[in-house]
N, C-alpha and C positions, 0 to 999 in steps of 0.2 A: 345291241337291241336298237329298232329304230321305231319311233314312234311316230304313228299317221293321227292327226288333228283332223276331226270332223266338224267343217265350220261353213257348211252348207247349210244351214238352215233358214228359215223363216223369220221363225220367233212371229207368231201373227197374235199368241195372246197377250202380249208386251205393247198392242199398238198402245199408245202415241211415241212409246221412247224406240219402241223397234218398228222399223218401216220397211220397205223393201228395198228400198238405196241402200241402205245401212241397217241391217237388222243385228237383235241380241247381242250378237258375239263381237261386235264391232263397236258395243254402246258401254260406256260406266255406269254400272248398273247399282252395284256392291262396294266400289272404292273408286280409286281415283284413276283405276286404269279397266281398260277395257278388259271382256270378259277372256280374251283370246289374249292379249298379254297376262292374265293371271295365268292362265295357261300352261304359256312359255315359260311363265318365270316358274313352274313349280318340275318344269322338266328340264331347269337350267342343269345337270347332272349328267346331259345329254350334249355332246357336240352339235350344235346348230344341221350342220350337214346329213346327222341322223334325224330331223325330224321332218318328217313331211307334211302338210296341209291340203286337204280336199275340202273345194270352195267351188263354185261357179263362174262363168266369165265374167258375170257381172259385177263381182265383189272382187276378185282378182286384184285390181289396184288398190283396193281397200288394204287386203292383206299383203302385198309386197310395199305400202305405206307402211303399214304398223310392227309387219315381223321381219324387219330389214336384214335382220343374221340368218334368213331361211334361204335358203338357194333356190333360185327361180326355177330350175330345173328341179326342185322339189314341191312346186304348187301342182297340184293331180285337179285337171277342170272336168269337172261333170257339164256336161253338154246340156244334158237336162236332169232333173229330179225324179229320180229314179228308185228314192227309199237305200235303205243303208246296206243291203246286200250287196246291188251292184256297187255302189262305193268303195265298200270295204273291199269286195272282191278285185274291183281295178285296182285299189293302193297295192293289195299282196300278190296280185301278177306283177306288177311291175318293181316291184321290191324283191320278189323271185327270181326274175330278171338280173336286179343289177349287182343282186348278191342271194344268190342260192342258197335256200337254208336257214336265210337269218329269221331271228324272233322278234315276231311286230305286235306292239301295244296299241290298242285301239280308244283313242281319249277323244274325250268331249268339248268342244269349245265353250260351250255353255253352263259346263257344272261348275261348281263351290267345292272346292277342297280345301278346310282350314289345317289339316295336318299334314307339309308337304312330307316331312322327313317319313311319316307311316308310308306315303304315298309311296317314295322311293323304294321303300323295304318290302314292301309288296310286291312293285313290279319286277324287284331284282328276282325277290323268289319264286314268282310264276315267272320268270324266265327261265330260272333252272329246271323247276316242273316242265318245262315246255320243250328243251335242250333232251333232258332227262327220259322222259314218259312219253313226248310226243301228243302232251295233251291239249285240251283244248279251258284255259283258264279264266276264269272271270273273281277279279275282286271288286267283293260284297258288303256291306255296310249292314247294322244290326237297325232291324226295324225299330224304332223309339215310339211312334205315335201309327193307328189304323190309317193311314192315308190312303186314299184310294185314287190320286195321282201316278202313283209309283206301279210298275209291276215288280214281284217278288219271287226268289227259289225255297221250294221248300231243300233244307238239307237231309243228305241221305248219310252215310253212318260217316266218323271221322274218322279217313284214312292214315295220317300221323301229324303230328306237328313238326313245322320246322321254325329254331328261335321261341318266340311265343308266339308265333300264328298257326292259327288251326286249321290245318284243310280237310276239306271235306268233300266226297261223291256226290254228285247231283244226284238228289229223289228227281224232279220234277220243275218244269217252269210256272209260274201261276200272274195271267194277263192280269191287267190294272181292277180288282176286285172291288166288288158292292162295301158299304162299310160294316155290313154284318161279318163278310167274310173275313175283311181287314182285321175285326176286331179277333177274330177266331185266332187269325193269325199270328196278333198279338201274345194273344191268352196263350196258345198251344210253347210259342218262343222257339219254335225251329224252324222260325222262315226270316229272310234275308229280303232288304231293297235290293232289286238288281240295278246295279248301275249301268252296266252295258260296258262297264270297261273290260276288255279284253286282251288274251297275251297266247300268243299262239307261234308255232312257226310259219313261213306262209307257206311252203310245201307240205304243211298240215290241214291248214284251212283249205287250201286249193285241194286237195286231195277229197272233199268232204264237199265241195263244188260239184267235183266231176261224179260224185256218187249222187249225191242229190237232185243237183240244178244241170246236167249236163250240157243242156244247150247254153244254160249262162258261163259254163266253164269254156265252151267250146269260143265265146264271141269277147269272153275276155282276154283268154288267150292270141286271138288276133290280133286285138288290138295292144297286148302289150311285146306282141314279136315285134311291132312298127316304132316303141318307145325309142325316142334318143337318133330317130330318120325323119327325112323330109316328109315323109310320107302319113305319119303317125297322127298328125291335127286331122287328115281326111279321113283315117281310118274311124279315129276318136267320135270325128259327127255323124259319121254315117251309121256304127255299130251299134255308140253307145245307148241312143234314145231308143231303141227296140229290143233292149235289156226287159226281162220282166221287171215291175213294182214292186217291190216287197222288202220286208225289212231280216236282217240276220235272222231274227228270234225266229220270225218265222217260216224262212229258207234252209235255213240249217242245223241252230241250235238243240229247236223241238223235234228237227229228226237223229239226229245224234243220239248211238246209245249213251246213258247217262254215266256208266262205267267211264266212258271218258272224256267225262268234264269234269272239273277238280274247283270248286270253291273255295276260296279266300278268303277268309271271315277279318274283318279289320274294322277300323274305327277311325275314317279320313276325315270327320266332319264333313259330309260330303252334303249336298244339293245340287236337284236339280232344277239351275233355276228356269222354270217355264210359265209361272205367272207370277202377277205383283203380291197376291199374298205368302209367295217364299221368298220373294224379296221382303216384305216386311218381316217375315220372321227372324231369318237370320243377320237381321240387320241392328245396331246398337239403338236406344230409343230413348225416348225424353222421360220427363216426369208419369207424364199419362201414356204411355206406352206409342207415342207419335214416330213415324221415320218421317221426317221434314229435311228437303232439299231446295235451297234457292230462298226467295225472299216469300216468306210465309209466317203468317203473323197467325195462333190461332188462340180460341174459345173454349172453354168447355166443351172440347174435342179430346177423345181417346181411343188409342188401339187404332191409329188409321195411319195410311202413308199417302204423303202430299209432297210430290215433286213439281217443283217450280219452275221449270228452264224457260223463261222468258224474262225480261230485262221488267216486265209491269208486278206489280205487288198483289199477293193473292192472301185474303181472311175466310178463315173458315171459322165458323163458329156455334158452339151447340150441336156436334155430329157424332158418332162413332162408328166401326167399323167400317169406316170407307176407303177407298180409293180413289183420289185426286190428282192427274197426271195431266199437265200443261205445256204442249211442247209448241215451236212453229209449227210442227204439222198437225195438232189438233191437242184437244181438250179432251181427256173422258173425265166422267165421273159414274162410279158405279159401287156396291156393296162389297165389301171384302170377299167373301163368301161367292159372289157371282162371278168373280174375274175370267174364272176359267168359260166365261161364257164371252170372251171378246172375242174369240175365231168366228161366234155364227156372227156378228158385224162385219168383221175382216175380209 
């Protein structure tokens, strides 16, 4: 199995700690290491050589800094941003390429998985599912709270168990919903967080390309006959940024008969971290429910997270639910609850 790391991203509602020099997946967000070495370290079960990274040029030395056991000849550069189809598409042409047939896992640089060893016994068995059936797998996580951060599957009947994990047929995919419907969701209990993790072959996926997206099959396929020649970086700038925009879910996933897609029901502790209030959640907390980092002295403050990264002294006092984030590159302060509104700033 070889596993491709998507660590492309922005992270724009994380400013001041995610920037565009150095965003999310390159910052200590959760522990003491970056979110891209949590990563690595949870796919350590994996031969370095099997695992690949899709990144942009600009981060590029970021990541052969931090993931020194990754083979240069496995950083995959998006020329431009382009959304997670064409990515994911490029990883499994050229993973096609250099070994036919194999089965590629599609992981996040940016999520929270507290249960590595589930994590592993998952992917082994959507690997067999995928060897097996030829199908197209995603492990899922049980919805806990209506969040409407998340998009979610509904599950359709369960096809069998294998060990104690229960797979199940995709009913349907269901985008980031209202919290009336979240709550429905809840209530009803046969709908899943999608995580977007993925495990497929890549002559499965590409196959589901050239049904769907056919001109995107036709220009990745160019560009991965040129992998591993001189010629491959010119094909790479010239092809890649006239890819269409769009992300898997909605290229391929939601066209796929749902027959075959096989859900993985499991329990990673998973997150997505994309703003500061899932960082305070999952985060350990003081007496008053505080996540405090750095030199922070606080008040009659509760249920807030207040990171300090700068050498001067910061008091809060008398607040709650807030967000306090001090970096060299700037200061926010804003309501817990509003975070997810730092991209319209951004």
């Amino acid at each position: 199995m070889k596993a491709v790391i998507l660590a492309g991203g922005g992270g724009t509602r994380l400013w001041p700690l995610s920037v565009e020099e150095s965003p999310k997946q390159f910052q200590k967000l959760v522990s003491e290491k970056t979110l891209i070495e949590e990563t690595l370290d949870r796919l350590s079960f994996l031969d370095p050589k099997d695992i690949y990274i899709a990144t942009n040029k600009t981060h590029k030395p970021l990541v052969q800094k931090i993931c020194t056991k990754v083979p240069e000849e496995n950083i995959i550069i998006e020329p431009a941003l382009r959304d997670t189809a064409s990515c994911i598409g490029l990883a499994a042409a050229i993973i096609e390429k250099k070994h036919p047939g194999e089965v590629m896992a599609v992981i996040y640089a940016d999520h929270l998985i507290k249960n590595k060893a589930e994590f592993e016994e998952k992917l082994r068995i959507a690997e067999s599912l995928a060897k097996e059936e030829h199908t197209l797998n995603i492990i899922e996580v049980k919805a806990s709270e209506p969040n409407t951060n998340y998009g979610y599957v509904k599950l359709g009947a369960l096809q069998k168990k294998e060990k104690d994990t229960e797979i199940y047929i995709l009913d349907s995919f269901k985008e980031k919903p209202t919290l009336e419907q979240a709550e429905t969701f809840i209530k009803e209990g046969n709908y899943l967080w999608n995580t977007g993790i993925y495990v497929w072959e890549s002559s499965t996926i590409l196959h589901y390309y050239k049904e769907y997206k056919p001109e995107t099959y036709e220009k990745l396929q160019k560009i991965a006959e040129n992998f591993g020649t001189q010629a491959y970086e010119n094909t790479l700038e010239s092809i890649y940024p006239t890819l269409e925009k769009i992300s898997i879910d909605y290229a391929i996933m939601e066209n796929v008969d749902p027959k075959n897609v096989r859900i993985l029901k499991s329990d990673l502790g998973w997150s997505d971290i994309g703003n500061f209030e899932t960082i305070w959640a999952v985060q350990g907390k003081d007496a008053q429910s505080n996540v405090k980092r750095g030199e922070v002295a606080t008040l009659d403050t509760k249920n807030s997270l207040i990171y300090n990264d700068t050498d001067k002294k910061m008091a809060v006092i008398g607040l709650k639910d807030v967000v306090i984030v001090n970096t060299k590159d700037g200061i926010l302060i804003c309501d817990k609850s509003q975070c997810q509104r730092i991209k319209e700033l951004t």
